[in-house]
C-alpha positions as a Markdown table, in Angstrom:
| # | Residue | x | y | z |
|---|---|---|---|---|
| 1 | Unk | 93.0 | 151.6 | -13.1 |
| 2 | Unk | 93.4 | 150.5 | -16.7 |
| 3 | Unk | 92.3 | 147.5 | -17.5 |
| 4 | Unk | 94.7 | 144.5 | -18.6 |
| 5 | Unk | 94.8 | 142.9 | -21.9 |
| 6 | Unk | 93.9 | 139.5 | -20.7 |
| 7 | Unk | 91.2 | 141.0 | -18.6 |
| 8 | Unk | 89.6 | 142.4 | -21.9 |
| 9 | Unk | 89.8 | 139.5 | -23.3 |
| 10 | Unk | 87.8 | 137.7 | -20.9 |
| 11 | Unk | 85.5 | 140.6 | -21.3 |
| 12 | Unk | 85.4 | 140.3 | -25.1 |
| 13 | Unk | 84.6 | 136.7 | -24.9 |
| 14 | Unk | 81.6 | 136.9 | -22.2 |
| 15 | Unk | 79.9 | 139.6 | -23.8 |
| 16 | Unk | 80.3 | 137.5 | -27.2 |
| 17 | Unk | 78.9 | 134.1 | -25.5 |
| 18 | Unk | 76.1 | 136.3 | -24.6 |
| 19 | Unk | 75.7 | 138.3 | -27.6 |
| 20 | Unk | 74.4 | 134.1 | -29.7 |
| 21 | Unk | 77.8 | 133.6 | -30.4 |
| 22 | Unk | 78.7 | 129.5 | -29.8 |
| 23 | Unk | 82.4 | 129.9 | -29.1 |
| 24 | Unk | 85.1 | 132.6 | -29.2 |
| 25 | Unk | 88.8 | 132.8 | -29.4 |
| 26 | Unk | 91.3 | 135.5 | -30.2 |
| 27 | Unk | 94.3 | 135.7 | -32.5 |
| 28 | Unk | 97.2 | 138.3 | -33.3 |
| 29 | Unk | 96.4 | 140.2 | -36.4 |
| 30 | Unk | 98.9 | 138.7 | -38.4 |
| 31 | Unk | 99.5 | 136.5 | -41.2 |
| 32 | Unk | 98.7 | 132.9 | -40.3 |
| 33 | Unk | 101.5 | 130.3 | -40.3 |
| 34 | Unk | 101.7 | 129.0 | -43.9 |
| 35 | Unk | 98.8 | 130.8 | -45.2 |
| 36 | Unk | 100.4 | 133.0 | -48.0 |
| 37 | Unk | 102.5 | 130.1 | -49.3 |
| 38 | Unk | 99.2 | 127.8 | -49.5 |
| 39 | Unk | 97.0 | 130.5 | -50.7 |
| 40 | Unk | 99.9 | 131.0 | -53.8 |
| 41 | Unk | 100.0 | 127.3 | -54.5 |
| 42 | Unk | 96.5 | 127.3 | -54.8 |
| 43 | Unk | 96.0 | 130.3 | -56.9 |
| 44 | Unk | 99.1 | 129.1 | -59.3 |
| 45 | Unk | 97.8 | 125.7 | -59.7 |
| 46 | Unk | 94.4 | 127.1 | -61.4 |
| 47 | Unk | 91.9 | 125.6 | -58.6 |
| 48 | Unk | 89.9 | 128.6 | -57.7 |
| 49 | Unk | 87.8 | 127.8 | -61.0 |
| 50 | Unk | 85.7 | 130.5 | -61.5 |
| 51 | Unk | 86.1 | 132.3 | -58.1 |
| 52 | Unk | 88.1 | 135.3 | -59.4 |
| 53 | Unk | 87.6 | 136.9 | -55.8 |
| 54 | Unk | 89.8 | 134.7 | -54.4 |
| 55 | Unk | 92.9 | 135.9 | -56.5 |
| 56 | Unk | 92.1 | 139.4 | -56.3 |
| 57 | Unk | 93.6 | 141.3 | -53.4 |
| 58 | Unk | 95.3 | 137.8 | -52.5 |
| 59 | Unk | 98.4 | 139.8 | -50.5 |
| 60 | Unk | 95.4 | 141.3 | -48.3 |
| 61 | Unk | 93.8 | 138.0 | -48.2 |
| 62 | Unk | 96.3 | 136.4 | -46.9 |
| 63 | Unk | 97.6 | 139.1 | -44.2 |
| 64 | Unk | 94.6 | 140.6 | -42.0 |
| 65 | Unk | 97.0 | 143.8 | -41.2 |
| 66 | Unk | 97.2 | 144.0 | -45.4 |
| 67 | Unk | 93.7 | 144.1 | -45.3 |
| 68 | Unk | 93.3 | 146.9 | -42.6 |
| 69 | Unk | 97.0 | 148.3 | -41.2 |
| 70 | Unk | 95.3 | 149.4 | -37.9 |
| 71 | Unk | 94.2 | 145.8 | -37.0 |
| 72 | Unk | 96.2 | 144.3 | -33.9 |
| 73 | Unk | 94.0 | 141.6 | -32.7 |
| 74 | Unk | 90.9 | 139.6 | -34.7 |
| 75 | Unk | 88.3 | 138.1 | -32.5 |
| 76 | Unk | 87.3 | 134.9 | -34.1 |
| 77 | Unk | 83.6 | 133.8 | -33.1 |
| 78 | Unk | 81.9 | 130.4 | -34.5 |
| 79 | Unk | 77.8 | 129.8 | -34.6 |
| 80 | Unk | 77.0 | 126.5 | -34.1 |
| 81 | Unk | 74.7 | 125.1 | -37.5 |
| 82 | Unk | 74.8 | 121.4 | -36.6 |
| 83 | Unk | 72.0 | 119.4 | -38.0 |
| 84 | Unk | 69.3 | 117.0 | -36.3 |
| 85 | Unk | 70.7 | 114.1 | -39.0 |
| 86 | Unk | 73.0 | 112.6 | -40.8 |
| 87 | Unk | 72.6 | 115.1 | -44.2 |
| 88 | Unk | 74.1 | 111.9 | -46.0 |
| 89 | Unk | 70.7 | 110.3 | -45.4 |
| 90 | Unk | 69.1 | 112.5 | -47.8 |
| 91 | Unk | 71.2 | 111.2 | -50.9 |
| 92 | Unk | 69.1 | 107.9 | -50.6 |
| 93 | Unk | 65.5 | 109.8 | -51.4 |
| 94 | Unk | 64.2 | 108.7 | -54.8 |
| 95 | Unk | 62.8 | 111.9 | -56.4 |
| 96 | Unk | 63.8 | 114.3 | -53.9 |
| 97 | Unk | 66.8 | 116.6 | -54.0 |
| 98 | Unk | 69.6 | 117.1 | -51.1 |
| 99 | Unk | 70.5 | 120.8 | -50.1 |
| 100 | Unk | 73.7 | 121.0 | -47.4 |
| 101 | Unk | 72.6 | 121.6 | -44.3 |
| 102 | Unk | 74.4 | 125.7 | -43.9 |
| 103 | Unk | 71.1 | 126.6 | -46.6 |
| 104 | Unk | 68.1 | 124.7 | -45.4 |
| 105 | Unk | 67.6 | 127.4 | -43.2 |
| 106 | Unk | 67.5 | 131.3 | -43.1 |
| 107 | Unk | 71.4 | 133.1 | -44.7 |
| 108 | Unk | 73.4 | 132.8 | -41.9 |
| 109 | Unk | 75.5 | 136.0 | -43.2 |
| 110 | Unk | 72.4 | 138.5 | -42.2 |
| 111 | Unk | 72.2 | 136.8 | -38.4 |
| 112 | Unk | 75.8 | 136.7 | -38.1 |
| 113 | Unk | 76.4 | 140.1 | -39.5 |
| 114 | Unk | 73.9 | 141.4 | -37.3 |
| 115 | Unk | 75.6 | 140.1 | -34.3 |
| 116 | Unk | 79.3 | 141.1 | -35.0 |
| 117 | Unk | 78.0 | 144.6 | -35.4 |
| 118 | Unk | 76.3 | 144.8 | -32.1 |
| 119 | Unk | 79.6 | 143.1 | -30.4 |
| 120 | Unk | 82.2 | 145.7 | -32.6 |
| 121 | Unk | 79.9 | 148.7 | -31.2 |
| 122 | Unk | 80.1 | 147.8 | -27.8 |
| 123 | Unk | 83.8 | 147.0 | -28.2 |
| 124 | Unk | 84.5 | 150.6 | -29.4 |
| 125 | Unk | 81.6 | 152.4 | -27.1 |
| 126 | Unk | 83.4 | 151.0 | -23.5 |
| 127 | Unk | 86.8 | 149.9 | -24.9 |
| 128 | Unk | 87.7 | 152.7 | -27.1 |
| 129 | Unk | 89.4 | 151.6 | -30.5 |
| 130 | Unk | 88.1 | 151.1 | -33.7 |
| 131 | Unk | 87.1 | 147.7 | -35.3 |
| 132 | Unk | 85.9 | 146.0 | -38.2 |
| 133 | Unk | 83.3 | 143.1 | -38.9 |
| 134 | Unk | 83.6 | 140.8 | -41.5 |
| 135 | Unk | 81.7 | 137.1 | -42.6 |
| 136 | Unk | 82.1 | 136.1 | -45.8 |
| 137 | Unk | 82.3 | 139.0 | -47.4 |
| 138 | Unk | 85.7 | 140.3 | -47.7 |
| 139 | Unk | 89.4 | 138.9 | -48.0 |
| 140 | Unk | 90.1 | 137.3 | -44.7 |
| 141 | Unk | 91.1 | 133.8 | -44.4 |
| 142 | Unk | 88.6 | 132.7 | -41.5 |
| 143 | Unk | 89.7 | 128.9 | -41.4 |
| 144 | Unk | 93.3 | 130.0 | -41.0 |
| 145 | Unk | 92.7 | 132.0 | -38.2 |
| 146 | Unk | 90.3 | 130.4 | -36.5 |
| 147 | Unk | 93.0 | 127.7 | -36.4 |
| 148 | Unk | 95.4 | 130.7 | -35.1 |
| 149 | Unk | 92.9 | 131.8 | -32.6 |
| 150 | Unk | 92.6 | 128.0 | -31.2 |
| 151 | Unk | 88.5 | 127.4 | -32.3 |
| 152 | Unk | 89.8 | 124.4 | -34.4 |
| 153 | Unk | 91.8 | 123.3 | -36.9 |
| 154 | Unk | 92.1 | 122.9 | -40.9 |
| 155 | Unk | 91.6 | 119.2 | -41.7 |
| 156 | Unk | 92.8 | 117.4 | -44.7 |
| 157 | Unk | 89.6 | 118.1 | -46.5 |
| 158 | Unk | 90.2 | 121.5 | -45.9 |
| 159 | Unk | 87.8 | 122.5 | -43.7 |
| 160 | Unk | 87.8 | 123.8 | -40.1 |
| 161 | Unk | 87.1 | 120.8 | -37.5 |
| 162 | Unk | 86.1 | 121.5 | -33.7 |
| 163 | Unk | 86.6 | 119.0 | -30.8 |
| 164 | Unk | 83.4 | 120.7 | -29.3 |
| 165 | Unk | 81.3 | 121.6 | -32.2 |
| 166 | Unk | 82.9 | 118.9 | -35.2 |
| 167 | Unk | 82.3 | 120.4 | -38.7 |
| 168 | Unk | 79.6 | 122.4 | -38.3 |
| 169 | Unk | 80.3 | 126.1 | -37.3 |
| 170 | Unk | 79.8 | 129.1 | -38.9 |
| 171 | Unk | 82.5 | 131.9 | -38.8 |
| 172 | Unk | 82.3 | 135.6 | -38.5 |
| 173 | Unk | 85.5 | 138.0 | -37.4 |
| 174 | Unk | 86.1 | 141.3 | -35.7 |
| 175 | Unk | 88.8 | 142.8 | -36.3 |
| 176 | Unk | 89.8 | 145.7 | -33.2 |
| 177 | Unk | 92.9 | 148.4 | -33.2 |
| 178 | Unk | 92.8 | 147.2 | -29.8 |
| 179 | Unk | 95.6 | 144.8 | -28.2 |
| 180 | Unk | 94.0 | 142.2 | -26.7 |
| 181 | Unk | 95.7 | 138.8 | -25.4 |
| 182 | Unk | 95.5 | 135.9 | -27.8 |
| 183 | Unk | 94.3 | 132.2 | -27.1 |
| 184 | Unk | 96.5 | 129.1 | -28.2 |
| 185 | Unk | 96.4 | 128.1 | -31.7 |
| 186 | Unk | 95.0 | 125.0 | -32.1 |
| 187 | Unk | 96.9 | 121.8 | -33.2 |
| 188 | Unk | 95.8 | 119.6 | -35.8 |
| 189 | Unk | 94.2 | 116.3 | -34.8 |
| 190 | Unk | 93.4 | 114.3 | -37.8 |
| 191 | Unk | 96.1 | 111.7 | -37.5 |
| 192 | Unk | 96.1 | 109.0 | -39.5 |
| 193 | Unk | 92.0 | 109.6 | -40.8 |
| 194 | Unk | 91.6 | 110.2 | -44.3 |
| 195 | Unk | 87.8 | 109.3 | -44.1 |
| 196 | Unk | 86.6 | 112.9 | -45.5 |
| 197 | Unk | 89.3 | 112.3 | -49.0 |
| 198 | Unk | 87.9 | 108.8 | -49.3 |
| 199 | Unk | 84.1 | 110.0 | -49.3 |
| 200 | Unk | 84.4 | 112.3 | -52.2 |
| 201 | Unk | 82.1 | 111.3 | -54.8 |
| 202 | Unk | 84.7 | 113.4 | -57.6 |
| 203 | Unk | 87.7 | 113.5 | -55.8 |
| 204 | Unk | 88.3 | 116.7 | -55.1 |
| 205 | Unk | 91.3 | 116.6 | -53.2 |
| 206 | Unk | 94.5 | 115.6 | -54.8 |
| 207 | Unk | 96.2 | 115.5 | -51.5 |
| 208 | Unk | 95.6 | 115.7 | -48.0 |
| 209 | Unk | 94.8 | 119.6 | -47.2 |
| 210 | Unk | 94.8 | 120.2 | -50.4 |
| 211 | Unk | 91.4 | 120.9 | -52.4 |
| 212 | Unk | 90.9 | 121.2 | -56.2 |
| 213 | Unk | 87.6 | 123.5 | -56.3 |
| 214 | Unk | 86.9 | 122.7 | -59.9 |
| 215 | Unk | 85.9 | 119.4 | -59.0 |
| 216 | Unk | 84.1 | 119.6 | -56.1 |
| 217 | Unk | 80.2 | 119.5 | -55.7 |
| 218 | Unk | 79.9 | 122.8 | -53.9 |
| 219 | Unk | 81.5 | 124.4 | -56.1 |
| 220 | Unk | 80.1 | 123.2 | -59.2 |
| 221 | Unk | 76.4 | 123.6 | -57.7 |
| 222 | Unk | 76.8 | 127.3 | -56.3 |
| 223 | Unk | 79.7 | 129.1 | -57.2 |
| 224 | Unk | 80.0 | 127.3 | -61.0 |
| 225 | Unk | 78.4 | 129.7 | -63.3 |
| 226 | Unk | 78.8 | 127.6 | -66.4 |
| 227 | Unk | 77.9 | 124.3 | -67.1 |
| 228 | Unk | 78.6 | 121.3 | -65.3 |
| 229 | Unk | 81.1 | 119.6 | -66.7 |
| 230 | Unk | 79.8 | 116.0 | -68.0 |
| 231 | Unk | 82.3 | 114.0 | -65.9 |
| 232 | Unk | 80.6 | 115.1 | -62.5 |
| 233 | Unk | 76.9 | 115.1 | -63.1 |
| 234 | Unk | 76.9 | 111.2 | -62.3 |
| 235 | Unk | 79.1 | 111.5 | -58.8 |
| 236 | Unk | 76.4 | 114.7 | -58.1 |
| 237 | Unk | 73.9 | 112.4 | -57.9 |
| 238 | Unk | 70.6 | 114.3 | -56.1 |
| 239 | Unk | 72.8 | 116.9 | -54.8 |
| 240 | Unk | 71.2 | 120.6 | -55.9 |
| 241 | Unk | 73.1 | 123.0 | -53.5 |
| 242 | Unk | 76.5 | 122.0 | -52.3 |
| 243 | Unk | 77.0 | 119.0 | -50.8 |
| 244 | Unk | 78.6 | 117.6 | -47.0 |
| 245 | Unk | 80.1 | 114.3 | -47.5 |
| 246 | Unk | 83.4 | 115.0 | -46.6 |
| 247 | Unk | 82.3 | 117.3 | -43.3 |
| 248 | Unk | 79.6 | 114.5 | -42.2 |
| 249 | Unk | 81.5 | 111.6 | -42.1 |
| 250 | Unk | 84.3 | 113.6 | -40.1 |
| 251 | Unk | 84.7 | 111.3 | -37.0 |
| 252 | Unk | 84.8 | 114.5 | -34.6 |
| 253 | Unk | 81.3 | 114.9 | -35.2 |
| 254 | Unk | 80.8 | 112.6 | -32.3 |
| 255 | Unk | 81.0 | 115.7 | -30.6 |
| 256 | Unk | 78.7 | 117.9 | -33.1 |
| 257 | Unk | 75.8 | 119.5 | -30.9 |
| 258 | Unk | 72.4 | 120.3 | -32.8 |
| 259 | Unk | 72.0 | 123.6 | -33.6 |
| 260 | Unk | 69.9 | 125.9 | -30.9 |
| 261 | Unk | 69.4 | 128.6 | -33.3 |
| 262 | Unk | 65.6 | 129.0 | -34.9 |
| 263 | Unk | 66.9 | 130.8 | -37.8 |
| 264 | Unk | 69.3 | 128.1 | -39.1 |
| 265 | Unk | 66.5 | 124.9 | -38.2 |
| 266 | Unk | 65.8 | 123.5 | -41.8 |
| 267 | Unk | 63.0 | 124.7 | -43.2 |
| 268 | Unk | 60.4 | 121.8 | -44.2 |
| 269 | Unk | 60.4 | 122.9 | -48.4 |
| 270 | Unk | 63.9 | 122.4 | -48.2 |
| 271 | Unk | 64.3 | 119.3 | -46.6 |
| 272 | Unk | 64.5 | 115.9 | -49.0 |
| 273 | Unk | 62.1 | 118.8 | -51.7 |
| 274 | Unk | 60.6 | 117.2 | -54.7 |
| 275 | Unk | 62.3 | 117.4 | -58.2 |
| 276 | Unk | 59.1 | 117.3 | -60.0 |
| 277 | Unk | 58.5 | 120.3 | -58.5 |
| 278 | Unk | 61.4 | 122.6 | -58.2 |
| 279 | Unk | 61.9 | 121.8 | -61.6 |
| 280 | Unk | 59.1 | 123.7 | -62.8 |
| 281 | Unk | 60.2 | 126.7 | -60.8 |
| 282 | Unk | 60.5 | 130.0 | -62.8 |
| 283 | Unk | 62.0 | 133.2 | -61.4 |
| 284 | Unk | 59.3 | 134.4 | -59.3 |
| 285 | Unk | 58.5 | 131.0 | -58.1 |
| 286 | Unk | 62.4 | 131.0 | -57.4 |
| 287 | Unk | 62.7 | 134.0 | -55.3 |
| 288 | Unk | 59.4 | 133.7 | -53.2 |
| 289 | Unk | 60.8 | 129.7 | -52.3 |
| 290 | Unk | 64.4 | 131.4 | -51.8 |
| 291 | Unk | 63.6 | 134.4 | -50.2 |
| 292 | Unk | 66.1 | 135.2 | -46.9 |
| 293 | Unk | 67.9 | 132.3 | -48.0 |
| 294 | Unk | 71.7 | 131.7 | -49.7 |
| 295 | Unk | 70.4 | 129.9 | -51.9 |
| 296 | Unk | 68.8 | 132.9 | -54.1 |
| 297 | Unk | 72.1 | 134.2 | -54.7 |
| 298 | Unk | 72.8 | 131.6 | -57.8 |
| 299 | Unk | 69.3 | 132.6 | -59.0 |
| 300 | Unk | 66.7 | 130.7 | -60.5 |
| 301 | Unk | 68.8 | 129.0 | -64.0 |
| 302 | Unk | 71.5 | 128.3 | -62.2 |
| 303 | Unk | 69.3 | 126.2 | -59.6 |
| 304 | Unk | 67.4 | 124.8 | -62.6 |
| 305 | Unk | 70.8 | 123.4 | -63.9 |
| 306 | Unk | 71.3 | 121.7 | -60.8 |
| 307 | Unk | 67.9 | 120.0 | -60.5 |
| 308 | Unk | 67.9 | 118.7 | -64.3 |
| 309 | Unk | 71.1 | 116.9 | -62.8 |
| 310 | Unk | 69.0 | 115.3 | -60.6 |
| 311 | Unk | 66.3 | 114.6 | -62.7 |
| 312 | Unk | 68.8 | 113.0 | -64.7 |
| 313 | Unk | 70.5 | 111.1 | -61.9 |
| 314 | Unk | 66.8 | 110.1 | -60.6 |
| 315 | Unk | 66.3 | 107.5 | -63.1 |
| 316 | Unk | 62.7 | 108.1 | -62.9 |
| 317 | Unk | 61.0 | 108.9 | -66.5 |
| 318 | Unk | 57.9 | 110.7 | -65.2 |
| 319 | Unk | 60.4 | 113.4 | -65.0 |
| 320 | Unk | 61.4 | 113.4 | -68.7 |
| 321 | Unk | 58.1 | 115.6 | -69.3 |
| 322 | Unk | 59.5 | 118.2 | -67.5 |
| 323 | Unk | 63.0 | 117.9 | -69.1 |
| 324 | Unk | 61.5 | 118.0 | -72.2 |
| 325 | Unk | 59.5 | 121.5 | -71.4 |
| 326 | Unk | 62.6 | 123.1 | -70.8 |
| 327 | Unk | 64.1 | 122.4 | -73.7 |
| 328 | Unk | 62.7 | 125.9 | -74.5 |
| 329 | Unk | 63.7 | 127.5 | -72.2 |
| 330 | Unk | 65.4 | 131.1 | -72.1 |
| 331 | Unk | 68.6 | 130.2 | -70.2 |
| 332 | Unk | 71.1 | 128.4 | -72.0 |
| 333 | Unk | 72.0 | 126.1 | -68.8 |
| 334 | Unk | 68.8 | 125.2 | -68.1 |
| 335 | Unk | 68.5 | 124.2 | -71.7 |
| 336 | Unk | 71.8 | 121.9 | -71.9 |
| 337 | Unk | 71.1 | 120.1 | -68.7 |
| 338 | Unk | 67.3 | 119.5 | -69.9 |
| 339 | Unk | 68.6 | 117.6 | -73.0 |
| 340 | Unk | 70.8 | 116.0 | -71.1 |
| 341 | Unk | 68.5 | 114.7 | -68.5 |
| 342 | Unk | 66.1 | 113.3 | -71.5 |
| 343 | Unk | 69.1 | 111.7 | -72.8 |
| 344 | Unk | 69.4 | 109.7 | -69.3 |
| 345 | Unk | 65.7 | 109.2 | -69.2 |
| 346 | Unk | 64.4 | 108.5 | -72.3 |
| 347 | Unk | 65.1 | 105.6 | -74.6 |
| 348 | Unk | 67.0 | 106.2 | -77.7 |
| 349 | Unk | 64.1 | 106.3 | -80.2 |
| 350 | Unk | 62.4 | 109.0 | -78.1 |
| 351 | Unk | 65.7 | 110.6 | -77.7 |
| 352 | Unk | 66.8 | 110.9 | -81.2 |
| 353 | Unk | 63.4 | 112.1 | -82.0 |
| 354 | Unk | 63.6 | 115.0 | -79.9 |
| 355 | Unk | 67.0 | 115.8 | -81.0 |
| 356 | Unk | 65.8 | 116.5 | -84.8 |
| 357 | Unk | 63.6 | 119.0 | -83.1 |
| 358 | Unk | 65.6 | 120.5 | -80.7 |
| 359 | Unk | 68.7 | 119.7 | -81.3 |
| 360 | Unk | 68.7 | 121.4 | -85.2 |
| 361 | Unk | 67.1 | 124.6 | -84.2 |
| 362 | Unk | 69.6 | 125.0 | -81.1 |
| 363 | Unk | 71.8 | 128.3 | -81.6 |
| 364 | Unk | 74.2 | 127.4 | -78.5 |
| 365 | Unk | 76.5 | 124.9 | -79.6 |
| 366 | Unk | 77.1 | 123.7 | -76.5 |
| 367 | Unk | 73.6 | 122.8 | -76.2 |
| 368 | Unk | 73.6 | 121.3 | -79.7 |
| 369 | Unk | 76.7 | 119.0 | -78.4 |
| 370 | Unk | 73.7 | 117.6 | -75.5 |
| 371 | Unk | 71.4 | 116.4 | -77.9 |
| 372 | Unk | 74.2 | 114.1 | -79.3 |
| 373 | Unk | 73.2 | 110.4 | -78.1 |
């Protein structure tokens, strides 16, 4: 006898739980409510920044049968990444730098990746159909329609809140040619909480639900390709990949479970490391420190810019030395931010002294403008 939609479904989600996969939920491959009208206003208003991506193929974006006309059902599966602490404990560690908690470990896209695979080949093998993985890596709006497929929902800082695993889930989809019944969507459940828009050191979100990527700190520390504007690299404090506030102090976490996965534990270099030494990092050093991890994808000047930030922030003038040593360098980020880290460390003397030597021979202007006390 043929087997019944709701029946594969149960199948779909066992063999998922079983495959490493924390939870699973199913949705119609279709547009999620609101999504194309949100996606627009987001686009129009300029707050992608730099993330071109984004507005490209925006119509497949924000319609998963756009993106592949043979879709009729997206399997939604969330890994749980929750940490052992409080990440917002590591923004009190004099000399140290904070890293958010999704890259302290090994890239989650390679284990993920690796697992949807193995789940759309067994789909197809016993199921029939055809299907297609995807995390991170292609057009597909993963918060909407997780929050379509009932895993959780889209709070007001944007992000996708769990009442089982709080903010802390990674997201991979498979989408199958395959009917297959679809869960409840799930409702939203921040009431009258606006804890995660309060938190946010640069206010980043102008509204509730509504999030201006140009001024928020993951986005200026890992997708930002340029430099930092001046009127963040106060709020950024000691932050030198991405930053949690506004998914740790989420009052769902209550329910957040530490993560069971080995791959995504923190790895002891990247927890609370020391600015006097990742600032002397060059790209060797970079890619041996980074290697299987996200973070090597913004490569070693970006990086660089970040820490100088933090050397800035750190108010410690030991660190100076090392701002100072890279006012030479190649890159034309790490050279801004290392002026204006001496400019925060050093005393004005010292600082207009280094200015007549590195300031005058400076052929970026934008550099040049760093020097200026």
């Amino acid at each position: 006898m043929p087997i019944s939609t709701s029946e594969l479904s149960d199948e779909v989600r066992k063999r998922a739980l079983a495959g490493g996969f924390d939870v699973v939920r199913i949705a119609r491959a279709a547009a999620p409510a609101g999504a194309s009208e949100h996606l627009a206003a987001f686009l129009a208003e300029g707050r992608h920044g730099d993330m071109a991506w984004m507005a490209n193929n925006s119509d497949r974006r924000a319609d998963p049968v756009q993106l592949w006309p043979e879709a009729k059902s997206v399997i939604m599966l969330g890994v749980n990444y929750g940490p052992d602490h409080d990440p917002r404990t590591d923004l009190d560690a004099p000399g140290t730098g904070a890293i958010s908690v999704y890259a302290r470990g090994d890239d989650y896209h390679d284990l993920i990746k690796t697992r949807l695979k193995a789940l759309g080949h067994w789909l197809c093998d016993t199921h029939g159909g055809d299907a297609r993985v995807f995390v991170d890596t292609a057009p597909v709006l993963e918060k909407a329609l997780a929050q379509e497929s009932g895993i959780g929902w889209q709070g007001k800082h944007t992000n996708l809140v769990s009442r089982s695993f709080g903010s802390w889930l990674f997201l991979g989809s498979v989408f199958t040619s395959l009917d297959l019944a679809p869960d409840t969507r799930e409702s939203d459940h921040c009431g009258a909480c606006h804890a995660c828009l309060d938190i946010c050191p640069t206010r980043a979100f102008p509204a509730p639900y509504q999030l201006d990527a140009r001024r928020c700190i993951s986005y200026l520390t890992i997708e930002h390709k340029g430099h930092i504007p001046r009127e963040f690299r106060e709020a950024i404090g000691n932050r030198i990949y991405g930053c949690d506030d506004c998914l740790a102090v989420c009052p769902w976490n209550k329910f957040a479970q530490v993560s069971h996965e080995a791959k995504f534990a923190a790895r002891e270099e990247l927890t609370r490391p020391v600015l006097q030494e990742l600032v002397r990092l060059d790209d060797a050093a970079f890619r041996a420190l980074f290697r299987k991890s996200p973070i090597k994808r913004i490569g070693r000047d970006r990086f660089v810019r970040n820490v100088l930030i933090a050397a800035g922030n750190s108010g410690d003038p030991a660190l100076a030395a090392e701002a100072v040593r890279l006012a030479d360098d190649p890159s034309p980020l790490v050279r801004a931010m290392a002026a204006w880290a001496v400019t925060r460390l050093l005393a004005l003397p010292a600082v207009r002294a280094l200015a007549a030597i590195h300031g005058t021979s400076e052929s970026d202007a934008d550099v040049r403008r760093e020097w200026l006390p």
